[in-house]
C-alpha positions, 0 to 999 in steps of 0.5 A: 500500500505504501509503495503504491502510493509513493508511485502515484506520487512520483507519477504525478510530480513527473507529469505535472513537471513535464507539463509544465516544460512543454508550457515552457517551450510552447511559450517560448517557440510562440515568442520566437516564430509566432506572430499574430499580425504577421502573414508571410508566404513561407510554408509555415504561417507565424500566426499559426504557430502564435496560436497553437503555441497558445493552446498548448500554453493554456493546456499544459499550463493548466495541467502542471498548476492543477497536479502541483497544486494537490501535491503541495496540498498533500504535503502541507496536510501530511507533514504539518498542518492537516486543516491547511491542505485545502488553502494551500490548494487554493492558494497556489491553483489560483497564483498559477492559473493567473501566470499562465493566463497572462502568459497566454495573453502576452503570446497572442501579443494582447496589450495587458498593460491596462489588465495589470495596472488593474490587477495592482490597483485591486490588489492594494485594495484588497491588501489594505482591507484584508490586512490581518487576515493576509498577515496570518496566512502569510505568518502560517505559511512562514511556519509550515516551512520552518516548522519550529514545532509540530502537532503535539508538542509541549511548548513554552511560550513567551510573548507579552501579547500573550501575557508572558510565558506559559506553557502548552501543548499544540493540539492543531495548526491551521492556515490561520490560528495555531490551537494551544491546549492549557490549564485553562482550555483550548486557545486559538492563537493567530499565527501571526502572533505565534510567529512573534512570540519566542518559542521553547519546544521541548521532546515529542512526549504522549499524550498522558494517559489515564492510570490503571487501577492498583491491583487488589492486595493478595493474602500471604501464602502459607509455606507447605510444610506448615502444621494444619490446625484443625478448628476445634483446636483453634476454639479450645486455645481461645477458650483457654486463653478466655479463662486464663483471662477471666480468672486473672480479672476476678481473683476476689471470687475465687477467694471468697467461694465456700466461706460464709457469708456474715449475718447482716 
């Protein structure tokens, strides 16, 4: 099974990287032989090779971000963060699919200079008021490649943002908070402000687990070749012993037994 799935792996690195090469050379066969205003009378048209060179750009390019993009969502969720594999999709799908698009468009010679004074325009815009959450997801990105703890370790924390220094346990991480169990409860910490505090992580330990119960006491066991003593035996050494004790505690009553008692 794991082999298996290392094949498919590598299977789809080699033809997400493949796709992307012929991206590469479509592009760059496009930008040399191509031309979409340029009609000559030689066997092969420029406007022609513009064109296919476009398709294959559009197509290979498409292919390459989609299989890339899933591999690094499949890393991210199997090595860090399992919550982020999702956003990391997205994140990189969308980068590339615009790389590619706007590639496309320079080899069909279409003026893009209006498109990216637009495209800068809107991303300021869109930076300024998502500043924080953009701030975290960066700050989330930060930590996945550098990796200073993991799922489940014990760490000590110092920040005085946080209220100084204390110690927690990393339950989850995802592309926007890092969850901290503590004394208290859970926490969600924004990446951001785990990304400026000063981190201590100290060995995976496991999680504890509940004791288990002490086992019940046993009775001494009794040599073999001990005397066996039978009851009644048992019940004439306590009912000797009872007497002895009786005639210790009334020494009166067996002096006066057989005197006669004095008229009043």
């Amino acid at each position: 099974m794991a082999d298996a799935t290392k094949r498919a792996t590598w299977r789809a690195w080699f033809i997400g990287v493949l796709s992307g090469l012929v991206a590469l050379a479509a592009l760059i066969a496009g930008s040399a032989f191509g031309h979409v205003s340029t009609k000559t009378t030689t066997n092969v048209d420029p406007r022609l090779i513009a064109w296919i060179s476009a398709a294959a750009l559009l197509v290979f390019g498409a292919v390459a971000v989609t299989r890339i993009s899933k591999l690094l969502a499949h890393h991210v969720s199997s090595t860090s963060m399992p919550a982020a594999g999702g956003a990391v999709r997205i994140l990189s799908a969308g980068v590339g699919y615009l790389i590619v698009i706007f590639a496309m468009l320079a080899e069909l010679k279409v003026p893009i200079d209006r498109l990216l004074v637009g495209a800068g325009l809107a991303g300021i815009v869109l930076g300024i008021a998502a500043q924080q959450s953009l701030g975290n997801v960066f700050a989330g990105m930060i930590l996945v490649l550098a990796r200073p703890f993991r799922v489940g370790d014990l760490v000590r924390i110092r920040s005085g943002s946080l209220g100084g220094i204390f110690d927690a346990r990393v339950r989850e991480m995802t592309l926007t908070y890092v969850t901290l169990r503590t004394e208290e409860g859970d926490w969600k910490i924004p990446n951001s402000a785990m990304l400026a505090a000063g981190v201590l992580r100290t060995p995976r330990t496991p999680l504890p687990q509940p004791s288990a119960p002490a086992p019940p006491p046993t009775r001494a066991a009794v040599p073999p070749d001990a005397p066996a003593t039978s009851p009644s035996a048992t019940e004439g050494g306590r009912g000797s012993r009872d007497g002895t004790n009786e005639s210790e505690t009334s020494p009166a009553g067996s002096r006066t037994e057989g005197k006669p008692i004095p008229p009043a």
